[in-house]
C-alpha positions as YAML, in Angstrom:
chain: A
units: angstrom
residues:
- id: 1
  name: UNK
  ca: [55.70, 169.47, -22.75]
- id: 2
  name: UNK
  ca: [57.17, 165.42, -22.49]
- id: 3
  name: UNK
  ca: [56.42, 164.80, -19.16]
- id: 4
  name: UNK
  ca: [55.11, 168.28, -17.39]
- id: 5
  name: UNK
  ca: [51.75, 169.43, -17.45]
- id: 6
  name: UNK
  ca: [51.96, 173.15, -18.08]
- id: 7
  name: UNK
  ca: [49.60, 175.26, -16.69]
- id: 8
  name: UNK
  ca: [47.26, 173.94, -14.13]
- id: 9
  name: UNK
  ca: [44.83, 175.65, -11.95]
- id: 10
  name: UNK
  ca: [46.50, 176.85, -8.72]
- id: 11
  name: UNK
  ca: [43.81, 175.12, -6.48]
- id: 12
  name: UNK
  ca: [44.28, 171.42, -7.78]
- id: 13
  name: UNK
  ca: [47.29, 170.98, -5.22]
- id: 14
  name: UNK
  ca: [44.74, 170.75, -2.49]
- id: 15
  name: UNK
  ca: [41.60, 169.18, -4.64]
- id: 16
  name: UNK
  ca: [44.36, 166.55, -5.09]
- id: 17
  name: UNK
  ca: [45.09, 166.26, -1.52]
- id: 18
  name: UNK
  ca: [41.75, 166.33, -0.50]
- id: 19
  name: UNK
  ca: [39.95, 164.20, -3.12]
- id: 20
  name: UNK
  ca: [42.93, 161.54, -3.93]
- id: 21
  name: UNK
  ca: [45.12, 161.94, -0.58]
- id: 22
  name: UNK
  ca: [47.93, 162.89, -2.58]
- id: 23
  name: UNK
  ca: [50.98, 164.39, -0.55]
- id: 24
  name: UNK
  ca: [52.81, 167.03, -1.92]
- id: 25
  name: UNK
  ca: [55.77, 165.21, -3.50]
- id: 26
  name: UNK
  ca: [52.97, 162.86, -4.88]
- id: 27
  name: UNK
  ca: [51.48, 165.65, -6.73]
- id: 28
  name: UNK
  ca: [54.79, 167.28, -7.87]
- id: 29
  name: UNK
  ca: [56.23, 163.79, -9.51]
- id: 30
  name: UNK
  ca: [52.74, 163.80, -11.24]
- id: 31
  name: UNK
  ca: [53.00, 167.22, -12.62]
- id: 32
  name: UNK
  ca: [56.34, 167.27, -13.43]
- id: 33
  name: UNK
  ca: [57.11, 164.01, -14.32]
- id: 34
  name: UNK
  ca: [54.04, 162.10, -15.71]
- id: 35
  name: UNK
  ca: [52.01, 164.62, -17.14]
- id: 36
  name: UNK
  ca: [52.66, 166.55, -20.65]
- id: 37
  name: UNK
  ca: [52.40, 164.01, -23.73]
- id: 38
  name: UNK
  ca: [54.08, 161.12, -21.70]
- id: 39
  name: UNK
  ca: [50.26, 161.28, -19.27]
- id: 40
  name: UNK
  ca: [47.87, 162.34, -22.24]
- id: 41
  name: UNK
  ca: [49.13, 159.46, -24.44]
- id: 42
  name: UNK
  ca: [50.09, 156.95, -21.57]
- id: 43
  name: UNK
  ca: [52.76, 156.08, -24.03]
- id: 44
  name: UNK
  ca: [56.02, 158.46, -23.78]
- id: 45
  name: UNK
  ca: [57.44, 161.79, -24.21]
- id: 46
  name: UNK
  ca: [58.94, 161.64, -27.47]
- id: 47
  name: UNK
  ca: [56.63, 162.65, -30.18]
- id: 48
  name: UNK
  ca: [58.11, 160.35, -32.22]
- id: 49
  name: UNK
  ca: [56.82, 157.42, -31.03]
- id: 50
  name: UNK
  ca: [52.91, 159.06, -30.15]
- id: 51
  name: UNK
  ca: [53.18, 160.19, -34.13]
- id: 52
  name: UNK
  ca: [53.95, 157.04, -35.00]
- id: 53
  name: UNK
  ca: [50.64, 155.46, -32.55]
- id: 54
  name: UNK
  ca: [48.02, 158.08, -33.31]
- id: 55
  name: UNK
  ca: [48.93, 157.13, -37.13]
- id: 56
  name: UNK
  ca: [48.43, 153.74, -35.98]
- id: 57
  name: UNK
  ca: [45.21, 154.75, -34.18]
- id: 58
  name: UNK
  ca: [46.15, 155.01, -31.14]
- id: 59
  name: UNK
  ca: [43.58, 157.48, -29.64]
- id: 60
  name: UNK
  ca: [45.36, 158.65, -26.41]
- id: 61
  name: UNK
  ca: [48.25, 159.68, -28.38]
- id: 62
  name: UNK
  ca: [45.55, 161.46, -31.42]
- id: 63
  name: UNK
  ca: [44.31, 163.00, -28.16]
- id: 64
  name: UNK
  ca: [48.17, 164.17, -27.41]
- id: 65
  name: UNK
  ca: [48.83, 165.78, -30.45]
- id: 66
  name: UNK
  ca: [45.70, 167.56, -30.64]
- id: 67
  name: UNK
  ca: [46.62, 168.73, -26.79]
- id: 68
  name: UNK
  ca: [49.84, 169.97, -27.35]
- id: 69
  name: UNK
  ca: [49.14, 171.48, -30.93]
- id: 70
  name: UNK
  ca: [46.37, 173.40, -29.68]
- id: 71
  name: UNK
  ca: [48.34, 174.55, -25.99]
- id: 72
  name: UNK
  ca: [51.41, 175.32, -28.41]
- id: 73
  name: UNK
  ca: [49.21, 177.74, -30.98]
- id: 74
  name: UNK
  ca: [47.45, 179.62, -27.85]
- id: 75
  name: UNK
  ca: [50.35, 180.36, -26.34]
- id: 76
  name: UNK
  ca: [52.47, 181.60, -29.70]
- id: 77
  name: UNK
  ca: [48.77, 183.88, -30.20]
- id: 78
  name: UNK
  ca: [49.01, 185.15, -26.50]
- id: 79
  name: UNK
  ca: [52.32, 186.14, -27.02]
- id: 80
  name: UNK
  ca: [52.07, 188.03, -29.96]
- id: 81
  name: UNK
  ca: [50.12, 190.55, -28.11]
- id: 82
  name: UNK
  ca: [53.01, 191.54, -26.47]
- id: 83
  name: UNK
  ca: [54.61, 192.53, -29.92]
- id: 84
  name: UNK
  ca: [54.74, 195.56, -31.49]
- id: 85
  name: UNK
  ca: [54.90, 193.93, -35.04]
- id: 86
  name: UNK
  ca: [54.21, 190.42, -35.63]
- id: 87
  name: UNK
  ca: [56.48, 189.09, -38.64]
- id: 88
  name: UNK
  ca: [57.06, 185.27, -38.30]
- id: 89
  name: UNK
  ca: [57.05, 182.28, -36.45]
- id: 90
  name: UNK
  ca: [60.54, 179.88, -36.13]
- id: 91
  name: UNK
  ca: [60.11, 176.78, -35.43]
- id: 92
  name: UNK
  ca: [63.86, 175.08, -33.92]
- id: 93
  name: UNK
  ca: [64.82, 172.44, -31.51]
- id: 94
  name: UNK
  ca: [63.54, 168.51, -31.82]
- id: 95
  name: UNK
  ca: [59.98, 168.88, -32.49]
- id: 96
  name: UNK
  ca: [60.08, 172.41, -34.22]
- id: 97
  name: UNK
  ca: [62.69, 170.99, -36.12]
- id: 98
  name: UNK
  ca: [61.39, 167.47, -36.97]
- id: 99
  name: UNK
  ca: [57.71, 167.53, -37.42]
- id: 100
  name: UNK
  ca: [55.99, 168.56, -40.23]
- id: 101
  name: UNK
  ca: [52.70, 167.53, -39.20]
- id: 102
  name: UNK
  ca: [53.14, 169.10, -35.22]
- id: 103
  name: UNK
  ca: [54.28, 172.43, -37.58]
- id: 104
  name: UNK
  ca: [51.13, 172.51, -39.47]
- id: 105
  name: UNK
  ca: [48.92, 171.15, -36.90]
- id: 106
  name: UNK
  ca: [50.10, 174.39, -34.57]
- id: 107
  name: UNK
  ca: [49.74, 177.03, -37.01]
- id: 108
  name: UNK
  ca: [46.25, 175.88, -37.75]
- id: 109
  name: UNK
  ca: [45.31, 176.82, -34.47]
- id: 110
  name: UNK
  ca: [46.17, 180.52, -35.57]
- id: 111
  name: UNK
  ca: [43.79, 180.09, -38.74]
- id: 112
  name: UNK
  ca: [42.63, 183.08, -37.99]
- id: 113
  name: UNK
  ca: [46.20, 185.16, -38.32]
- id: 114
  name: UNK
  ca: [46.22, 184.51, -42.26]
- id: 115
  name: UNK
  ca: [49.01, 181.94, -42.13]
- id: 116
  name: UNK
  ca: [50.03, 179.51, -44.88]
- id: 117
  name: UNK
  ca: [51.95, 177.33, -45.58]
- id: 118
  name: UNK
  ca: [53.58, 175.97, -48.32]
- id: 119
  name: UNK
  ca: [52.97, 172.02, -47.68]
- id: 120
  name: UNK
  ca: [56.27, 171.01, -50.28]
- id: 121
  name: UNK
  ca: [58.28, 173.17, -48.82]
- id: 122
  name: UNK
  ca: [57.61, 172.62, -44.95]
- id: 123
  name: UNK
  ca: [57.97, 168.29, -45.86]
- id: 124
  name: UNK
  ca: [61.21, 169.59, -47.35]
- id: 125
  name: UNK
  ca: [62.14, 170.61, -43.76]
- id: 126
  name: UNK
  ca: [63.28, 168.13, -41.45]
- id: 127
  name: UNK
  ca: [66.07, 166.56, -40.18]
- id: 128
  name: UNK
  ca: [68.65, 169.44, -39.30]
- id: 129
  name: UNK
  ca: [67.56, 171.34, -42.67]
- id: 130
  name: UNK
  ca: [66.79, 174.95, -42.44]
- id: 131
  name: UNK
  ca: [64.55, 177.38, -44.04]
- id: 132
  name: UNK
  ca: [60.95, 179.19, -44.88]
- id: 133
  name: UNK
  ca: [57.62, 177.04, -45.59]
- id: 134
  name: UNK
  ca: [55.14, 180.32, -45.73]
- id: 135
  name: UNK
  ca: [53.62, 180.48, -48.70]
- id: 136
  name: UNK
  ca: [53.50, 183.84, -50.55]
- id: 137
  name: UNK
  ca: [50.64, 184.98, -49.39]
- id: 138
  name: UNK
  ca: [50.69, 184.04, -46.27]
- id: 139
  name: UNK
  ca: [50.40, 186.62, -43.30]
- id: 140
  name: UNK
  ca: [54.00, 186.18, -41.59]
- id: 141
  name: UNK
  ca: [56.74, 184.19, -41.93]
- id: 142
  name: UNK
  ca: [57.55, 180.39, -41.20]
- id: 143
  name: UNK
  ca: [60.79, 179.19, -40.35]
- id: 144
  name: UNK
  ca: [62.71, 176.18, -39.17]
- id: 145
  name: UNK
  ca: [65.94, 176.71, -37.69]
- id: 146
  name: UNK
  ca: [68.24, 173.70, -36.12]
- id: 147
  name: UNK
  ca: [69.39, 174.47, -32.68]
- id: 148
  name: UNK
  ca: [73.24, 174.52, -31.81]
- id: 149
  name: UNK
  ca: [72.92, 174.40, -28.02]
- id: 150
  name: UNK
  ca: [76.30, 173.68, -27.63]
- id: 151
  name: UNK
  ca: [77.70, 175.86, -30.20]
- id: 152
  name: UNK
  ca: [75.94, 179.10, -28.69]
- id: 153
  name: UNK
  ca: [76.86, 177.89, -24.93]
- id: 154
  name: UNK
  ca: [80.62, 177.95, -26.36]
- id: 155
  name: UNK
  ca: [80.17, 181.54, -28.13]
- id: 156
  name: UNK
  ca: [79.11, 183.28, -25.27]
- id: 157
  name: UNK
  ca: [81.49, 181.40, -22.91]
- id: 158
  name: UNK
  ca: [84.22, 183.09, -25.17]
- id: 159
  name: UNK
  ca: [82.61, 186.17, -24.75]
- id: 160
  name: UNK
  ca: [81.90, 186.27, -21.13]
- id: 161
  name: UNK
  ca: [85.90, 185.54, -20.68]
- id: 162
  name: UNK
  ca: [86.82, 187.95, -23.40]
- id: 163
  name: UNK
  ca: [88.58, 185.48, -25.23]
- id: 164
  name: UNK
  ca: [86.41, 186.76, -28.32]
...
């Protein structure tokens, strides 16, 4: 996440209190507010700009990446348990969209699923463009889809006052 930390074990609340003399509202601006890639790189919470450091170097914002590639591909493996098929993986809204090198870096965390990826086609894939990068014999499918937030908001406004 930007600027949240995820999951955290339920006892630090009081280690914090105890240890640091954090108050409550202390620990919740932490965790909510300067944890996530904004506390890991020390930098921000747009990837953009911790690509652009650890490419530079920058080893707080390497460390980042790595953090949130790695949290994002256990959590996509977890949930696949729960499905009765798994068929692909879409990848949509700023960073799912934008990244190529977040996409890959993810989905070689599930090494082990027999993903692949077809390198030309996911750099093809930025910027609002949709489509598949699997490559053919890869184990599911990989997709990018741009998110319409507003559009979908509208559609099922319309729908929810019958207007459709």
């Amino acid at each position: 996440m930007g600027t949240r930390s995820g999951d955290v074990d339920p006892s630090l609340h009081m280690h914090l209190k105890r240890q640091l003399g954090m108050s409550l509202e202390e620990t919740d601006k932490m965790l909510n507010s300067d944890s996530g890639l904004l506390g890991i790189s020390g930098l921000s919470n747009d990837l953009r700009t911790i690509e652009q450091a650890a490419s530079e170097g920058h080893k707080d914002a390497q460390l980042a990446i790595e953090m949130f590639c790695y949290r994002a591909g256990k959590y996509l493996a977890s949930l696949s348990c729960a499905l009765p098929e798994f068929t692909g993986i879409v990848f949509t809204g700023g960073i799912g969209e934008n990244s190529v090198t977040t996409r890959a870096s993810i989905l070689a965390v599930m090494r082990h699923f027999g993903i692949k990826i077809d390198a030309d086609k996911n750099a093809d894939l930025s910027r609002g463009r949709e489509g598949s990068f699997h490559a053919d014999d890869s184990s599911i499918e990989l997709w990018v889809v741009p998110t319409d937030e507003e559009y979908r908001i509208a559609q099922e406004t319309r729908q929810a006052l019958n207007l459709v």
